[in-house]
PDB file with one MODEL, atoms N, CA, C and O in Angstrom:
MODEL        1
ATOM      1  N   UNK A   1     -76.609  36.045  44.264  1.00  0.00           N
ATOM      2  CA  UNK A   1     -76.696  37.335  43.612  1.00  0.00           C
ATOM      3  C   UNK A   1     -76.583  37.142  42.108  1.00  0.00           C
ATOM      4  O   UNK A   1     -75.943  36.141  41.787  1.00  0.00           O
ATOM      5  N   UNK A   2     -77.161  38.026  40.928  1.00  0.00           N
ATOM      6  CA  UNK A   2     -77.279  37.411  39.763  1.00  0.00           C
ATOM      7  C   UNK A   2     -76.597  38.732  39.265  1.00  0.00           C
ATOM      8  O   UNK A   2     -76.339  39.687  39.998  1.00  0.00           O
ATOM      9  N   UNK A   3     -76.383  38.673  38.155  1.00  0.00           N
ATOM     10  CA  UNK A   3     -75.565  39.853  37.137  1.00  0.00           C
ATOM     11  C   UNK A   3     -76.316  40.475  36.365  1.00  0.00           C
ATOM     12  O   UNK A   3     -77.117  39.690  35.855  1.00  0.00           O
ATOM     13  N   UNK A   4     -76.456  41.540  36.014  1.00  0.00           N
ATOM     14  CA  UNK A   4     -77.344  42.057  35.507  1.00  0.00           C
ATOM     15  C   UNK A   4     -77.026  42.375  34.077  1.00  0.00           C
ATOM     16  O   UNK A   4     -75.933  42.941  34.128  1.00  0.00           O
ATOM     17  N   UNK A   5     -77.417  42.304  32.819  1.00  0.00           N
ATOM     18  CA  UNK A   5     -76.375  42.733  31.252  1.00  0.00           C
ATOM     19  C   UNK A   5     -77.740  42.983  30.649  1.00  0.00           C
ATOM     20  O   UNK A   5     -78.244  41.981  30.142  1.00  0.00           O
ATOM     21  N   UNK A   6     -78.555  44.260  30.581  1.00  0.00           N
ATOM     22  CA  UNK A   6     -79.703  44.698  30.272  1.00  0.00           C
ATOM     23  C   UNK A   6     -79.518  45.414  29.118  1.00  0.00           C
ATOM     24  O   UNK A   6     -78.441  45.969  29.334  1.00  0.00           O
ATOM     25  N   UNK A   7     -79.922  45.789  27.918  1.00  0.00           N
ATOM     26  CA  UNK A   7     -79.659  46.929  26.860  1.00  0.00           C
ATOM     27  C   UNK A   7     -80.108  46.136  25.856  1.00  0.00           C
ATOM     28  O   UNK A   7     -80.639  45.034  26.000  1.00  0.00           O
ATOM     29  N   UNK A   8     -79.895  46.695  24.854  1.00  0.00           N
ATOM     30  CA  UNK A   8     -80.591  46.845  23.218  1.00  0.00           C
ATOM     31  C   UNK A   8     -79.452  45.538  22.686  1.00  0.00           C
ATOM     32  O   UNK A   8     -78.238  45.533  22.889  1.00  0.00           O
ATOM     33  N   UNK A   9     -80.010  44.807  22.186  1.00  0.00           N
ATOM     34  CA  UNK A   9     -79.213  43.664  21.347  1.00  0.00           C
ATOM     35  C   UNK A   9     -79.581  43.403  19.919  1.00  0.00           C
ATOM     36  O   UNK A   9     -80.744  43.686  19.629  1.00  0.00           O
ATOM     37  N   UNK A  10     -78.768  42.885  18.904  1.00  0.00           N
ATOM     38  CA  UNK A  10     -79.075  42.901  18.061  1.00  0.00           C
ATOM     39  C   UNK A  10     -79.140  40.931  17.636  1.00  0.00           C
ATOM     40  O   UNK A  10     -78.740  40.383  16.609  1.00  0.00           O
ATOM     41  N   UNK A  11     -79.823  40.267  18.927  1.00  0.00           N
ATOM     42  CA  UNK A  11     -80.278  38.845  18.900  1.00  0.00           C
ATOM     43  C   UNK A  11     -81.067  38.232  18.850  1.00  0.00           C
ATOM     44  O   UNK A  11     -82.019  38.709  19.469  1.00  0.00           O
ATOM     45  N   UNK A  12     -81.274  37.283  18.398  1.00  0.00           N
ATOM     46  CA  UNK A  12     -82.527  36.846  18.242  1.00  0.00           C
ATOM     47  C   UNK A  12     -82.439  35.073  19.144  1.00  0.00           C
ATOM     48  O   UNK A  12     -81.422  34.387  19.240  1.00  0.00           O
ATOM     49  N   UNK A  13     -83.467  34.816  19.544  1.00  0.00           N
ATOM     50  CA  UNK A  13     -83.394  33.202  20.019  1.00  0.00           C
ATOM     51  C   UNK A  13     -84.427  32.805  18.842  1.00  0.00           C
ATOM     52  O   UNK A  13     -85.399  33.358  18.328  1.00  0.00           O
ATOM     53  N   UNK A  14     -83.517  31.165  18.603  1.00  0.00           N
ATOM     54  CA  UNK A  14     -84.341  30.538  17.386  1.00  0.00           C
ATOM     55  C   UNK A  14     -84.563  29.197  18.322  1.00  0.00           C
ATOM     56  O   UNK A  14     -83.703  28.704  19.052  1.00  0.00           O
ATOM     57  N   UNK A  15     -85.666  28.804  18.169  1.00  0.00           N
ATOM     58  CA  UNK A  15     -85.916  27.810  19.170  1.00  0.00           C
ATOM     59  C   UNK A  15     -85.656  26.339  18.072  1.00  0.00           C
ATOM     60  O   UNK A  15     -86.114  26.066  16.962  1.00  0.00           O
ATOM     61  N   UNK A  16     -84.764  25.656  18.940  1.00  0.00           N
ATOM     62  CA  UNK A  16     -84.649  24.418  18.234  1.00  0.00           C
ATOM     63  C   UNK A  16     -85.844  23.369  18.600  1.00  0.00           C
ATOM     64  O   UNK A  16     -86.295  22.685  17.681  1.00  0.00           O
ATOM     65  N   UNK A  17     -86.507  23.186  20.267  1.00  0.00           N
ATOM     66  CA  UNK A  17     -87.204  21.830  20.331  1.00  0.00           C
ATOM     67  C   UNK A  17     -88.356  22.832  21.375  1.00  0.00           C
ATOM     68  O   UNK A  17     -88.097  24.032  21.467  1.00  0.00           O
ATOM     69  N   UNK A  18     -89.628  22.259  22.144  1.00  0.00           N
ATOM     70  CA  UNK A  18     -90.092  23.135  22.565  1.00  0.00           C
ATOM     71  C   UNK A  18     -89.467  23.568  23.682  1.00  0.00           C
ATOM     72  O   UNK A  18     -88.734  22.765  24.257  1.00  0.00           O
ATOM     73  N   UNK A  19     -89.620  24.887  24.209  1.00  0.00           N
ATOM     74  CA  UNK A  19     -88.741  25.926  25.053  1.00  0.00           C
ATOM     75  C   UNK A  19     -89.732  26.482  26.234  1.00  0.00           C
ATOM     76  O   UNK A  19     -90.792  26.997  25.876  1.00  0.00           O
ATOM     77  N   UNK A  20     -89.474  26.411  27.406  1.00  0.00           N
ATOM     78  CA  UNK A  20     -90.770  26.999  28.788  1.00  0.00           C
ATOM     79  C   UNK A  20     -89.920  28.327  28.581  1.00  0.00           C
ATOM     80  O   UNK A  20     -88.700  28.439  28.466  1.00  0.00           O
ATOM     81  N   UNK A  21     -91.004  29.394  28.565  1.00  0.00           N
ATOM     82  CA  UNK A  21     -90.222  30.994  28.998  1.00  0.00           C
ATOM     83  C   UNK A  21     -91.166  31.264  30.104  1.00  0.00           C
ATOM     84  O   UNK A  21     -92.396  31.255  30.053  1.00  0.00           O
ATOM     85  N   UNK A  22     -90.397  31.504  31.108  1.00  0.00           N
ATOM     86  CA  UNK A  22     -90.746  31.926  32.590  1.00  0.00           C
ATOM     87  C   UNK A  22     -90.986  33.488  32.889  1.00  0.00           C
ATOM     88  O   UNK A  22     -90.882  34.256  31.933  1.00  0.00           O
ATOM     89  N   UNK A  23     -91.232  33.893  33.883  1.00  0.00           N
ATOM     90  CA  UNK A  23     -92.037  34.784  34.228  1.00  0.00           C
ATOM     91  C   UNK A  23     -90.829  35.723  34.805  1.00  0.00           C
ATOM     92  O   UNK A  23     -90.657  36.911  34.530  1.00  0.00           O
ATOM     93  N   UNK A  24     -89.981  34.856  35.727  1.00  0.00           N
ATOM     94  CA  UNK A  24     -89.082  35.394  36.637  1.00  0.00           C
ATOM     95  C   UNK A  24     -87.435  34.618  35.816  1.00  0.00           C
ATOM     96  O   UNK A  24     -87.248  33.458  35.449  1.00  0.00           O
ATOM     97  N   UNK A  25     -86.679  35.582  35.777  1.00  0.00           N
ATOM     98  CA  UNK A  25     -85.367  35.189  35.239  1.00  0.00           C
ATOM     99  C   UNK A  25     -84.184  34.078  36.296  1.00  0.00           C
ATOM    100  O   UNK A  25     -83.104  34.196  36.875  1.00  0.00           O
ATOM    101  N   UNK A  26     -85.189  33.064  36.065  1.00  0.00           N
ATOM    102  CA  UNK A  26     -84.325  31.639  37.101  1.00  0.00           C
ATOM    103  C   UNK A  26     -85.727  30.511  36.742  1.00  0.00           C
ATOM    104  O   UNK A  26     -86.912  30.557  36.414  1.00  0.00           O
ATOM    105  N   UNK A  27     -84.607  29.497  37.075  1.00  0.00           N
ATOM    106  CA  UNK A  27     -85.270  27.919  36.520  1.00  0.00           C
ATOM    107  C   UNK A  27     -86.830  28.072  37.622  1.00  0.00           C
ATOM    108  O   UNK A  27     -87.265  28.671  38.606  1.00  0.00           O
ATOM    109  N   UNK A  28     -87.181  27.069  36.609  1.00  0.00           N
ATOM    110  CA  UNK A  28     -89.136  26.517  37.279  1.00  0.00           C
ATOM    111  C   UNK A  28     -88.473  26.422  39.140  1.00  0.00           C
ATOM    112  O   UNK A  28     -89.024  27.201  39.918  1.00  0.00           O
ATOM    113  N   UNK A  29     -87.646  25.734  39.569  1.00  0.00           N
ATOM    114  CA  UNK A  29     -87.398  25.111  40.688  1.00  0.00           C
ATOM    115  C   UNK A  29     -85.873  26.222  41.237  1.00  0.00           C
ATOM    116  O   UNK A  29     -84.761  25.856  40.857  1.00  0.00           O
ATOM    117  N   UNK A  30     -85.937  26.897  41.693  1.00  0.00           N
ATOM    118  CA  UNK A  30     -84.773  27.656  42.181  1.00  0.00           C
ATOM    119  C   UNK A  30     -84.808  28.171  43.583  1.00  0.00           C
ATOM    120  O   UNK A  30     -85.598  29.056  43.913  1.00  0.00           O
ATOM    121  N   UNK A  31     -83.802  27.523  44.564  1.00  0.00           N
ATOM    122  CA  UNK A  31     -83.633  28.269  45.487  1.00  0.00           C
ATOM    123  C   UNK A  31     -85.106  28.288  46.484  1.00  0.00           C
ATOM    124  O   UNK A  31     -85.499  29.309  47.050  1.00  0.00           O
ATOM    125  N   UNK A  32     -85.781  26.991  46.558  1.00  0.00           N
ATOM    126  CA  UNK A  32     -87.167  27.098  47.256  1.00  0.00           C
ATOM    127  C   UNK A  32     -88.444  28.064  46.675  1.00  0.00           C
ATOM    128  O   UNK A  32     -89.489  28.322  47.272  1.00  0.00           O
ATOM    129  N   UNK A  33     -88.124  28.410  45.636  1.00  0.00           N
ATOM    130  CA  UNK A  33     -89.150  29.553  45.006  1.00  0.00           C
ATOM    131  C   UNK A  33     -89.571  28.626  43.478  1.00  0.00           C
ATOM    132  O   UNK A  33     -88.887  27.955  42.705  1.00  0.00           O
ATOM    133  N   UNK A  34     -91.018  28.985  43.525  1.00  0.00           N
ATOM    134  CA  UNK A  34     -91.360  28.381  41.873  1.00  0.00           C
ATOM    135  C   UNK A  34     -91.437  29.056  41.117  1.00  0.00           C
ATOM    136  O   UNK A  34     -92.228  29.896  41.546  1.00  0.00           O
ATOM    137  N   UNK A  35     -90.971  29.485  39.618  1.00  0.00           N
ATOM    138  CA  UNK A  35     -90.995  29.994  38.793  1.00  0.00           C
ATOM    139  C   UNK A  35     -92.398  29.624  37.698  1.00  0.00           C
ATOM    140  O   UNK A  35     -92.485  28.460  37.308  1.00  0.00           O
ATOM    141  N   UNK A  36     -93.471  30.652  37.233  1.00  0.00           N
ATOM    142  CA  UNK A  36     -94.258  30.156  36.377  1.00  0.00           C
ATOM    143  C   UNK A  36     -94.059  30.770  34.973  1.00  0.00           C
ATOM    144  O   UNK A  36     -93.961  31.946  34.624  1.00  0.00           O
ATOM    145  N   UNK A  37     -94.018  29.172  34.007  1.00  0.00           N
ATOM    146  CA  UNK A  37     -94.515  29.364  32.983  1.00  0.00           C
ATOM    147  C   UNK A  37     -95.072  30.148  32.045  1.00  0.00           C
ATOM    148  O   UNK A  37     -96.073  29.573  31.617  1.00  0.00           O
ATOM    149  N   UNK A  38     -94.890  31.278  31.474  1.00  0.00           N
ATOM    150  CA  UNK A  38     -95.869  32.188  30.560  1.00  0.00           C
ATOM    151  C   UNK A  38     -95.897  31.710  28.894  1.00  0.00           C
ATOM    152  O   UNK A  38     -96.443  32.515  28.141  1.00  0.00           O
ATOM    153  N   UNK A  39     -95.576  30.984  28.541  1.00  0.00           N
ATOM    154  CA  UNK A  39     -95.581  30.653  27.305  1.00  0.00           C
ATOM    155  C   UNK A  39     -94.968  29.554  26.788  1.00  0.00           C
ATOM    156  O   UNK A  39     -93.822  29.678  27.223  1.00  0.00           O
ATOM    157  N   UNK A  40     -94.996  28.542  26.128  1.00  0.00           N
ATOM    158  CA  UNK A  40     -93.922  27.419  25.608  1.00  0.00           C
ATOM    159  C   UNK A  40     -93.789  27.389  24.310  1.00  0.00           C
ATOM    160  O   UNK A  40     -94.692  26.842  23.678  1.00  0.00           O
ATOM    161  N   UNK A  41     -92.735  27.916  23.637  1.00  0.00           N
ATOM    162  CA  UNK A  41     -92.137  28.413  22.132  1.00  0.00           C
ATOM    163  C   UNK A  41     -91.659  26.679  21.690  1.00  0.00           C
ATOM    164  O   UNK A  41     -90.957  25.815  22.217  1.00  0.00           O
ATOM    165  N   UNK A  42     -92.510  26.790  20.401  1.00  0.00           N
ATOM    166  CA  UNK A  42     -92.078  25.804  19.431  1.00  0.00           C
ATOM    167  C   UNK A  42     -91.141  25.455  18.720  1.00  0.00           C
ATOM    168  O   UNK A  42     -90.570  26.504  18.421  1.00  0.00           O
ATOM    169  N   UNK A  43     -90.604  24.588  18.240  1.00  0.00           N
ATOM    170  CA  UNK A  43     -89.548  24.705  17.068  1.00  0.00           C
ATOM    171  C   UNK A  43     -89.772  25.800  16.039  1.00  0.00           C
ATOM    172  O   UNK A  43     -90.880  26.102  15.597  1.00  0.00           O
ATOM    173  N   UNK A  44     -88.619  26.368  15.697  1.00  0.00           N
ATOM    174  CA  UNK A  44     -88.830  27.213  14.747  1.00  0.00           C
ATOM    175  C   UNK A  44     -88.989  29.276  15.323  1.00  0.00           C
ATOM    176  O   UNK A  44     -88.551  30.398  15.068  1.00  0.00           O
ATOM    177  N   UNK A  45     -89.863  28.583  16.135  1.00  0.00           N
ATOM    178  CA  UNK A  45     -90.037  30.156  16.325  1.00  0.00           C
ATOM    179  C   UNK A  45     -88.841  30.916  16.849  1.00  0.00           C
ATOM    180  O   UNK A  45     -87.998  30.397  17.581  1.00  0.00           O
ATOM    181  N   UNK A  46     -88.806  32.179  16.435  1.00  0.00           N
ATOM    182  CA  UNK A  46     -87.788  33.285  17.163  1.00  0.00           C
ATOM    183  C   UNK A  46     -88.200  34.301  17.707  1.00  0.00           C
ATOM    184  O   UNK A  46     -89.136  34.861  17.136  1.00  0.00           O
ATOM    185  N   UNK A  47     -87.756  34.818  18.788  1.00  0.00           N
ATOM    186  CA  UNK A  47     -88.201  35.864  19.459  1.00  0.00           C
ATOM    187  C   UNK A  47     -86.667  36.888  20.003  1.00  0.00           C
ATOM    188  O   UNK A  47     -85.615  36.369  20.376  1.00  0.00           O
ATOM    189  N   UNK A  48     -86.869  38.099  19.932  1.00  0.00           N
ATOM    190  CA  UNK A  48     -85.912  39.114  20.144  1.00  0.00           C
ATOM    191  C   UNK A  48     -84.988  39.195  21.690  1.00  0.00           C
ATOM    192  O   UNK A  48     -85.488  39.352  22.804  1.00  0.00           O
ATOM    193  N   UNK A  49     -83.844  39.073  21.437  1.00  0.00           N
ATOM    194  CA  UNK A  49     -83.365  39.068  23.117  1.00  0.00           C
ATOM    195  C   UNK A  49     -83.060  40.289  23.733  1.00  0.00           C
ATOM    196  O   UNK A  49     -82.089  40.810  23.185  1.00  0.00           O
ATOM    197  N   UNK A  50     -83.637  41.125  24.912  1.00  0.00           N
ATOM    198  CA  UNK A  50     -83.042  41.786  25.224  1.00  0.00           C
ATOM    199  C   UNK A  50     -81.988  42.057  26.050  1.00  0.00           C
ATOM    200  O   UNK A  50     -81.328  43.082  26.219  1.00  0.00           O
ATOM    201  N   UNK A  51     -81.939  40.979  26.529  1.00  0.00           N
ATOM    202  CA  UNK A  51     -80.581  41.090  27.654  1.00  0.00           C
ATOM    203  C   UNK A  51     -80.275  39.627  28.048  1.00  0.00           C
ATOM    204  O   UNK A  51     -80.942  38.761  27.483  1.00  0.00           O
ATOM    205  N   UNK A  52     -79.155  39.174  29.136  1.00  0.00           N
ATOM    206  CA  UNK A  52     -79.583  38.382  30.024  1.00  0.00           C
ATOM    207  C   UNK A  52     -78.799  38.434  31.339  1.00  0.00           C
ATOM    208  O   UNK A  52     -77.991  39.229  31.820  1.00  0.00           O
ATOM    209  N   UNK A  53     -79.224  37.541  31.644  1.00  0.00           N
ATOM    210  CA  UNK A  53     -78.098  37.556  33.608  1.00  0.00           C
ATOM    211  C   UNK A  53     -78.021  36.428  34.086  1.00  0.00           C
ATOM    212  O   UNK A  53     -78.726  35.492  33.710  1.00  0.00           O
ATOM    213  N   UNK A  54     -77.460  36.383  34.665  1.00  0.00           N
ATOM    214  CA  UNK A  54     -76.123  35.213  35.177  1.00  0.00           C
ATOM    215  C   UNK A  54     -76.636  35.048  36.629  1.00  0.00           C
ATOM    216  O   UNK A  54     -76.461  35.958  37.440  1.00  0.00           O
ATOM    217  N   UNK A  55     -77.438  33.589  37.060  1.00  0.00           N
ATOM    218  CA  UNK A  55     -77.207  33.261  37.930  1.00  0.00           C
ATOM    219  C   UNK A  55     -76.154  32.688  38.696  1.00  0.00           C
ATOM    220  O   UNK A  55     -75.071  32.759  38.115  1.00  0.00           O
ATOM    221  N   UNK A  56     -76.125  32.196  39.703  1.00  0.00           N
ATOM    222  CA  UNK A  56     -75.289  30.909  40.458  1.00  0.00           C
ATOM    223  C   UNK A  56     -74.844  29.760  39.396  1.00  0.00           C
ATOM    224  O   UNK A  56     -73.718  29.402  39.050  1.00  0.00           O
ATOM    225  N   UNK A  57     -75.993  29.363  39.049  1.00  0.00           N
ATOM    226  CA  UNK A  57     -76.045  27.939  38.342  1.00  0.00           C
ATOM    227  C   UNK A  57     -76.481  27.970  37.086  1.00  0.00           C
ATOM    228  O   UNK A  57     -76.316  27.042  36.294  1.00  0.00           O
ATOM    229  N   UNK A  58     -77.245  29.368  36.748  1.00  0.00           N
ATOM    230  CA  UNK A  58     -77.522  29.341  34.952  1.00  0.00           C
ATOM    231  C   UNK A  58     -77.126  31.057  34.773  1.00  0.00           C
ATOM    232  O   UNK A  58     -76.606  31.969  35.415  1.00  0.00           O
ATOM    233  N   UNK A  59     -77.818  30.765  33.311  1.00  0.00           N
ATOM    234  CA  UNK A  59     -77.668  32.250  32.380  1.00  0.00           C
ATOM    235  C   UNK A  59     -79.146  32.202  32.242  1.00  0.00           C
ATOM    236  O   UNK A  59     -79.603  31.132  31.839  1.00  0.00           O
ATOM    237  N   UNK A  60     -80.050  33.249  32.524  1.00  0.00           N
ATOM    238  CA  UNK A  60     -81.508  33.674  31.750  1.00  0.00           C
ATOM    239  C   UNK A  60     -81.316  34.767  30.303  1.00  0.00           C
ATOM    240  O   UNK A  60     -80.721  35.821  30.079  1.00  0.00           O
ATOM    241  N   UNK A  61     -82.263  33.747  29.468  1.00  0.00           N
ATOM    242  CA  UNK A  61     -82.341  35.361  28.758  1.00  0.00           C
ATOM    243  C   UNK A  61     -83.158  36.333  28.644  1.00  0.00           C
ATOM    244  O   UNK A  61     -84.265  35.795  28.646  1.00  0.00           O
ATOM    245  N   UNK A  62     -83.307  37.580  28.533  1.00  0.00           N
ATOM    246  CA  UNK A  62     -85.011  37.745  28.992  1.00  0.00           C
ATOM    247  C   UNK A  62     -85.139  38.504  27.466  1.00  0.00           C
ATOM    248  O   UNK A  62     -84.357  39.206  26.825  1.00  0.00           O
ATOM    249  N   UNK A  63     -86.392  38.052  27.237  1.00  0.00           N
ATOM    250  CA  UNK A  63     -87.045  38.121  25.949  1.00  0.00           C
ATOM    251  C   UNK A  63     -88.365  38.737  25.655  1.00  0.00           C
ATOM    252  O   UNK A  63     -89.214  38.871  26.536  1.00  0.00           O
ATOM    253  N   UNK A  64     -88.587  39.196  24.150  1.00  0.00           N
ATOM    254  CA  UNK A  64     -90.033  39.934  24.109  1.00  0.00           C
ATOM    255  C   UNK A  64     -90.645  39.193  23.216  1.00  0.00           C
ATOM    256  O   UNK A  64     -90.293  39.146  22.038  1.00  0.00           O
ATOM    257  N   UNK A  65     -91.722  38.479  23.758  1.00  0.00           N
ATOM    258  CA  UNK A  65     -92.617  37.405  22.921  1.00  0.00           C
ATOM    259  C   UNK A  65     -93.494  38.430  21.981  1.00  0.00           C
ATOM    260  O   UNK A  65     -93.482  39.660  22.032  1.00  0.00           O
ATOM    261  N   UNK A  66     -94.232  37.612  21.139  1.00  0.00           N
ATOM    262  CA  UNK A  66     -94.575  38.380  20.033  1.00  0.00           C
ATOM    263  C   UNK A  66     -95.804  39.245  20.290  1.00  0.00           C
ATOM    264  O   UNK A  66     -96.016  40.324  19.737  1.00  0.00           O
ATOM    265  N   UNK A  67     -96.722  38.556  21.340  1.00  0.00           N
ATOM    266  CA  UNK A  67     -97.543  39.784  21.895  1.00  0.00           C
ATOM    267  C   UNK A  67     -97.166  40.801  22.768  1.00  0.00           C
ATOM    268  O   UNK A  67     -98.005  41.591  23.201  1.00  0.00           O
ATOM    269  N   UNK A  68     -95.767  40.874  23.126  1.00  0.00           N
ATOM    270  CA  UNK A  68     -95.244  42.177  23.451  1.00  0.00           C
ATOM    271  C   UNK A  68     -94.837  41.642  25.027  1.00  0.00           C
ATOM    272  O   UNK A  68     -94.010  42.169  25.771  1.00  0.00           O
ATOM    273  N   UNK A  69     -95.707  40.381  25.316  1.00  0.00           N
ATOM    274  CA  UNK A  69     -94.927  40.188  26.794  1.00  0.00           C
ATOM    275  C   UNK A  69     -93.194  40.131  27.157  1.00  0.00           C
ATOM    276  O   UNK A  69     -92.289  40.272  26.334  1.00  0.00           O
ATOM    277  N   UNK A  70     -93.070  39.910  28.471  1.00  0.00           N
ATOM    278  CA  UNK A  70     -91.383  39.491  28.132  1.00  0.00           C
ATOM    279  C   UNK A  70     -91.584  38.807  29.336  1.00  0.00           C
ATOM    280  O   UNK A  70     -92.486  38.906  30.168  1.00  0.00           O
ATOM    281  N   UNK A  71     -90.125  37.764  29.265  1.00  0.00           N
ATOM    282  CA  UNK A  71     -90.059  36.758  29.583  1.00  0.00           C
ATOM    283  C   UNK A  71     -88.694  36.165  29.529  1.00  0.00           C
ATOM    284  O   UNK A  71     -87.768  36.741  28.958  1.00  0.00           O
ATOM    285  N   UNK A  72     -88.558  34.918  30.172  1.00  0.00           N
ATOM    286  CA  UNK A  72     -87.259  34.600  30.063  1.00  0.00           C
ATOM    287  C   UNK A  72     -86.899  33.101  29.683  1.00  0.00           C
ATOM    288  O   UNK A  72     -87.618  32.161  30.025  1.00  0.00           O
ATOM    289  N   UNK A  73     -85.926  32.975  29.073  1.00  0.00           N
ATOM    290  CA  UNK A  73     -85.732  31.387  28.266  1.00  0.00           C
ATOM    291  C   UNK A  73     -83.916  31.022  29.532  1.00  0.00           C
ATOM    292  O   UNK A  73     -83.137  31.857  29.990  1.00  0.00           O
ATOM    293  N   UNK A  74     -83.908  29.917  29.633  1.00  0.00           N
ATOM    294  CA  UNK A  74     -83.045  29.344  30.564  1.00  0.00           C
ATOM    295  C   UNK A  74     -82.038  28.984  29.994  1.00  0.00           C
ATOM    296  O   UNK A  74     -82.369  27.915  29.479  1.00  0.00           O
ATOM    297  N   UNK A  75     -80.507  29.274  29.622  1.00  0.00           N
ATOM    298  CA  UNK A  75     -79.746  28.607  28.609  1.00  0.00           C
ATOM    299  C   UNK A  75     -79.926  27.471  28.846  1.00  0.00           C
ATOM    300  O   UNK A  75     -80.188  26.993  29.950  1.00  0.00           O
ATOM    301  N   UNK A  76     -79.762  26.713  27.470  1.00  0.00           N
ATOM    302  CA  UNK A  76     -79.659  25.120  27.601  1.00  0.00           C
ATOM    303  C   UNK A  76     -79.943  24.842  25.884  1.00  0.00           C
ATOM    304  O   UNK A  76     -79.824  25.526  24.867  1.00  0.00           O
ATOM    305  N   UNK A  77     -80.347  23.556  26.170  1.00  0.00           N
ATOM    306  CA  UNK A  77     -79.694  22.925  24.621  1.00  0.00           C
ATOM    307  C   UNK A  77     -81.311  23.217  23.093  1.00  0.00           C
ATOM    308  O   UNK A  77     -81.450  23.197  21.870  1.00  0.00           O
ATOM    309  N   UNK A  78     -82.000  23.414  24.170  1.00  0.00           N
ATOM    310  CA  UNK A  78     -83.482  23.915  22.984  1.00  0.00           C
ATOM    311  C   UNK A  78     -83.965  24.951  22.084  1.00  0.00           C
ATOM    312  O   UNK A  78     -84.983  24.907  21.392  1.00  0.00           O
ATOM    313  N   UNK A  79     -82.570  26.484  22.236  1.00  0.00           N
ATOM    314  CA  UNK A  79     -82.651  26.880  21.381  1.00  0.00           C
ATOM    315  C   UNK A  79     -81.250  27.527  21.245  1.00  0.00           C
ATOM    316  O   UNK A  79     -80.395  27.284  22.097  1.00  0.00           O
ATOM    317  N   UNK A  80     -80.967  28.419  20.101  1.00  0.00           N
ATOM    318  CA  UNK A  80     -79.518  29.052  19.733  1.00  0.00           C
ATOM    319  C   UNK A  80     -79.674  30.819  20.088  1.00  0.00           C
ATOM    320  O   UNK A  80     -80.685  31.481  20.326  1.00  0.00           O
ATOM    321  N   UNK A  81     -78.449  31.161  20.019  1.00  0.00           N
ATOM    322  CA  UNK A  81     -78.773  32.664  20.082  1.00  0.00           C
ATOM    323  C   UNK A  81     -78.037  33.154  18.579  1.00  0.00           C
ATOM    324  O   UNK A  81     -76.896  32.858  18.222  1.00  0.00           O
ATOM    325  N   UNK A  82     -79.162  34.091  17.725  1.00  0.00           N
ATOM    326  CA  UNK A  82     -78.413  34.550  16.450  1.00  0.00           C
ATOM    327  C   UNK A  82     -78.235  36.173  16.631  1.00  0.00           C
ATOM    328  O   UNK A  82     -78.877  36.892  17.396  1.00  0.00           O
ATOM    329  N   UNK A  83     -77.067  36.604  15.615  1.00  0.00           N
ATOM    330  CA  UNK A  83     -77.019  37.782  15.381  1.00  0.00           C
ATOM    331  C   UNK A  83     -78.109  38.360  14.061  1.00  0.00           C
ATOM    332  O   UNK A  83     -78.090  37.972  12.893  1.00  0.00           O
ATOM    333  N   UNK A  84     -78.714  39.039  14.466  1.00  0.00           N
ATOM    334  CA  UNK A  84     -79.913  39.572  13.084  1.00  0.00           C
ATOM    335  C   UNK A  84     -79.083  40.829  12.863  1.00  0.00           C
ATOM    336  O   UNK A  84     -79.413  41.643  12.000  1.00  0.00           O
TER     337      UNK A  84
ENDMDL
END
């Protein structure tokens, strides 16, 4: 079961190395299910966070890429979360 923490943030993700943002809020490989790929963010870039949730085994964040999609980045060591 995952946690849900949805609402208006005032964060941003700054991507340190390149970053996979997924489709579905859980890793590529989770639980017998595959997660796909929608975008892979470069160094440098930032994109707005709107929320995230708490799996078993990770944190997702789910995010609005710059063409307006959203998506989700996996905590881990490739990018930071800032206050804007």
């Amino acid at each position: 079961m995952m946690g849900f923490l949805f609402g208006c943030t005032n964060e941003m993700v700054v991507v340190q190395a390149p970053v996979e943002v997924f489709e579905k809020p859980f890793p590529k490989q989770y639980a017998g299910t595959t997660n796909q790929v929608i975008e892979t963010l470069q160094k440098g870039q930032e994109v707005r966070v709107l929320g995230s949730e708490y799996g078993k085994d990770f944190l997702a964040y789910k995010v609005r890429l710059a063409d307006g999609r959203v998506g989700y980045l996996i905590a881990g060591d490739e990018f930071k979360i800032i206050k804007k």
